[in-house]
C-alpha positions, 0 to 999 in steps of 0.5 A: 396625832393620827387616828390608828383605826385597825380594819378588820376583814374576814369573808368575801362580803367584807371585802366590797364594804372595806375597800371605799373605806381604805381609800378614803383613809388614803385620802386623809394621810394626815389624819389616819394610820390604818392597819388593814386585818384580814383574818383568813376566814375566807382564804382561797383565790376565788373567795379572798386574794383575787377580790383584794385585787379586784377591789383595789384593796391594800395588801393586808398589814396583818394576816392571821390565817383562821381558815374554816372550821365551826363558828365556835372555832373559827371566832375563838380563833380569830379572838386569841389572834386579833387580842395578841395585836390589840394588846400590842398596838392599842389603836385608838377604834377597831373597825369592824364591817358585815355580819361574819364570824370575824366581825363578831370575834373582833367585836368581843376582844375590842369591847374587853379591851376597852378599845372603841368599836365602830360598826359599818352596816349595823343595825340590820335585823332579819328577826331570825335568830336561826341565822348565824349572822343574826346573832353576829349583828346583834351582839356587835351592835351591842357592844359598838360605840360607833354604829353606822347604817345603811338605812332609816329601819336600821336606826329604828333597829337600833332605838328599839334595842336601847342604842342611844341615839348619839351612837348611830349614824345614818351615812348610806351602803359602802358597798354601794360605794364599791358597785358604782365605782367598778360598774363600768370596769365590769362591763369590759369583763368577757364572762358573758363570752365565755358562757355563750349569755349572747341574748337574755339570761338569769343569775343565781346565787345559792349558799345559806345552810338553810337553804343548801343543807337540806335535801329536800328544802335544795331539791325545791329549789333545783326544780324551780330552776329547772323549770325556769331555765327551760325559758332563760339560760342561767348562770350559776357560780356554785358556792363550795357549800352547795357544791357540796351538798349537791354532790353529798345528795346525788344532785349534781349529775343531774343538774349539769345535764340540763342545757342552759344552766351553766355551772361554774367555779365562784367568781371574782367581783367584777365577773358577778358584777358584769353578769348581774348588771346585765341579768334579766333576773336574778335569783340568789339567797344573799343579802349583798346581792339584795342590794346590789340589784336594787341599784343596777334596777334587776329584778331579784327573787330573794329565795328566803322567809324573812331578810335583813333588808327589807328596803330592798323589798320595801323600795327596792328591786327585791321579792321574797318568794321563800323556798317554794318551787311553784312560788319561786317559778310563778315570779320569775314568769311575772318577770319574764312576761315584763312584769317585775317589780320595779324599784327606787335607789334607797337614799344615800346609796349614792357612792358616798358612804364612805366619805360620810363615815371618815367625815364622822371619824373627823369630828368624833371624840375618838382620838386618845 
């Protein structure tokens, strides 16, 4: 009898991880009936549709429409939807992926059902319960029967917190599965054209309320940007948060008047992935970007206190500079002058992540 795993998707970030997961399942006819869940917490073209395309992601089986709204509303939502299905299929696991609200609200209705839960990229821990993914990551780990992780300091995670041993498989980054797939398709995009990038440049990715959402903590950061795009032209895909915020605290005129920041609309995948590969520096407060820089070798200053990958930090390309202007400014120089860190790829991310997980899937005592 086939495994019914239903796949759940909410935001941008879970894309990347479940599309080398879909295609494995594909590769495995026999054994699995996936249904693909995408519940809309992420619902505009830049932000959804034009990444299922990209990625090569089936159409979702099931849409159920969430759209934005507070955490509470936006996990209730996705709750009493996603319940209304489980009850009606009962599949043999729920598959969850990342640290989204839609990932936590799926964890919850899958452990009151008594369905088996799986967690792809668990065991993450940034120790800052100030993040709301924070919270998503822990609670879900909790409840997951099935944790697979991306690296060895999230399994110590995990044994610390009292997951048994039996429950956690180290398999490596799926999302890593998706960069090395579509590196080379990315290289035939024509963003760098299109922003007049004909020589070096820099990369920045801005959308953590903690960093955005405060006028002060974003006018340190914008000076530092300033400063270094007096040396390096940067690209900037704004995030509609911090497009926002800066046009709520009077910022935005004056940084569209500076000559070699380019501000543009969020990109696709293959965009940000072309103008990544081909960075200089990168300067962003995202977790995927973390990793996805230290395997394309760039250099990436990580604009937080804490992070929930340190291996990006410890063996990778990453450098936590925090919020400080002038700290935030002296390292991208280090990188400017040829001094950047240098890094290694962590083991496993090695485009087989993917594969290692449905090979788990294959010897588990899942089925009904």
């Amino acid at each position: 009898m086939k495994m019914r795993i239903v796949n759940v998707v909410g935001a941008r970030p879970n894309f990347m991880k479940m599309a080398p997961l879909m295609a494995e399942y594909a590769r495995h006819p026999d054994d699995f009936a996936p249904v693909l869940v995408h519940t809309g917490q992420h619902y505009d073209d830049n932000m959804s549709n034009l990444f299922f395309e990209q990625l090569r992601l089936p159409k979702p089986d099931v849409y159920l429409g969430v759209g934005s709204g507070t955490h509470a509303e936006q996990t209730a939502r996705v709750m009493v939807e996603l319940e209304k299905l489980l009850v009606a299929q009962r599949p043999d696991l729920v598959m969850v992926v990342g640290d989204v609200n839609s990932t936590l609200a799926a964890a919850l209705v899958a452990a009151k059902l008594c369905i088996p839960l799986a967690h792809v990229e668990a065991g993450l821990r940034s120790f800052d319960r100030t993040m709301p993914e924070e919270i998503n990551r822990l609670v879900t780990d909790a409840l997951s029967d099935y944790c697979f992780t991306t690296c060895a300091d999230a399994d110590a995670n995990l044994l610390r917190e009292g997951v048994p041993r039996e429950k956690i498989f180290f398999v490596g980054n799926v999302m890593i599965d998706t960069l090395l797939k579509l590196r080379d398709e990315s290289l035939k995009s024509d963003i760098r054209q299109k922003l007049g990038l004909n020589s070096e440049y820099g990369y920045v990715t801005l959308h953590r309320p903690g960093n955005v959402d405060s006028k002060d903590t974003l006018a340190g950061i914008l000076s530092a940007l300033e400063a270094i795009q007096k040396r390096l032209p940067l690209a900037f895909p704004v995030h509609p948060r911090t497009r926002a915020r800066l046009n709520e605290f009077g910022f935005w005129k004056r940084v569209s008047e500076w000559p070699n920041l380019r501000l543009v609309e969020p990109l696709g995948y293959l965009d940000s992935l072309c103008l990544m590969t081909g960075a200089k520096l990168v300067l962003s407060d995202s977790g995927g970007i973390q990793e996805e820089t230290t395997v394309l070798g760039v250099p990436c200053l990580t604009l937080r206190e804490n992070t929930d990958r340190p291996v990006t930090v410890t063996e990778g390309t990453s450098t936590l500079v925090g919020m400080d202007r002038d700290k935030i400014v002296a390292e991208a120089t280090k990188v400017l002058d040829g001094k950047g860190k240098k890094g290694r790829v962590p083991k496993y991310w090695d485009g087989k992540a993917a594969s290692r997980i449905i090979q788990c899937l294959l010897e588990l005592p899942i089925r009904k």
